[in-house]
N, C-alpha and C positions, 0 to 999 in steps of 0.2 A: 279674535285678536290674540289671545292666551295660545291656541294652535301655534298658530305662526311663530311667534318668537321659542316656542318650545321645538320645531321645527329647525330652527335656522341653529339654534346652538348645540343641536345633535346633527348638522353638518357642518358645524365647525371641530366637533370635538373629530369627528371620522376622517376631515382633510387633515387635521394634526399629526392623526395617527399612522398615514400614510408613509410619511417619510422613514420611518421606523421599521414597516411593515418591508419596506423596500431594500432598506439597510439589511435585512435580514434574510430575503429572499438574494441578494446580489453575495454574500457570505456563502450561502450554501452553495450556489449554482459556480461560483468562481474558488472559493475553498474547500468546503468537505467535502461535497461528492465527488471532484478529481481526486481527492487524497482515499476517501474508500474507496476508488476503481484502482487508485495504483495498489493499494492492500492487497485486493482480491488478487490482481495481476502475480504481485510476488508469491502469495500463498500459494495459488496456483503451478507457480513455475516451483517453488521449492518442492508440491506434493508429487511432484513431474518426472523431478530428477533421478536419473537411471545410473547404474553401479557404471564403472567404467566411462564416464562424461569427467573433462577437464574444467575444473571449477575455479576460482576465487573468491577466497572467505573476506568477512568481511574488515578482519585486521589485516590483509591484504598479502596473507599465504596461498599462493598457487601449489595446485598439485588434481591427483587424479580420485576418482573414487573406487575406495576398494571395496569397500562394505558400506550396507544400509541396513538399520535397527530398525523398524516401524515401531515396537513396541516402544521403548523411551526415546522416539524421535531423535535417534543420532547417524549420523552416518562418518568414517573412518575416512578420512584421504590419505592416501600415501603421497609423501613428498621425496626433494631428494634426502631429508635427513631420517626420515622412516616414516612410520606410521602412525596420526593422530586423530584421534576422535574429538567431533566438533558437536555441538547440537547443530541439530538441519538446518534452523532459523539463522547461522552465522553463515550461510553461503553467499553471495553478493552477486553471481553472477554465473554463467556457463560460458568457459571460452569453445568448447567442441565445436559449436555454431560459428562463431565468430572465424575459426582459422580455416573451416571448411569453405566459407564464403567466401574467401582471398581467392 
């Protein structure tokens, strides 16, 4: 008799803990791992970027690149008012792709 009822209240306590379990699992799979795959994604495209490609930084300066630093991660765009060094990490975008596709 003592089984049983010890039984029943260790599947009460594990359907409890389900909803929880689920909250948690539907967090990852709908939040964080799209938000690491778009990470990877950008990292990826900023380690990418080639001297000479038409960029957009991300205070929303167009221009071209003239230089790239690997050592201290910076790369130089020239615009029309001259030339500015950005870190990598503030590029937002490559238009080269974009105007080719038209």
């Amino acid at each position: 008799m003592y089984n049983m009822i010890f039984l029943q209240a260790d599947a009460g306590g594990l359907m409890s803990m389900l909803p929880f379990v689920a909250m948690i699992g539907v967090l990852y799979f709908f939040m964080i791992r799209p938000q690491m795959a778009r990470q990877k994604k950008e990292k990826q495209f900023r380690s990418e970027i080639k001297k000479g490609a038409k960029v957009v930084t991300t205070s929303g300066i167009h221009g071209k690149i003239a230089e790239i630093n690997d050592t201290n991660n910076t790369v130089v765009i020239e615009t029309g008012a001259g030339k500015i060094r950005f870190e990598r990490a503030a590029i937002s975008m490559e238009l080269t792709k974009k105007v080719s596709e038209k």
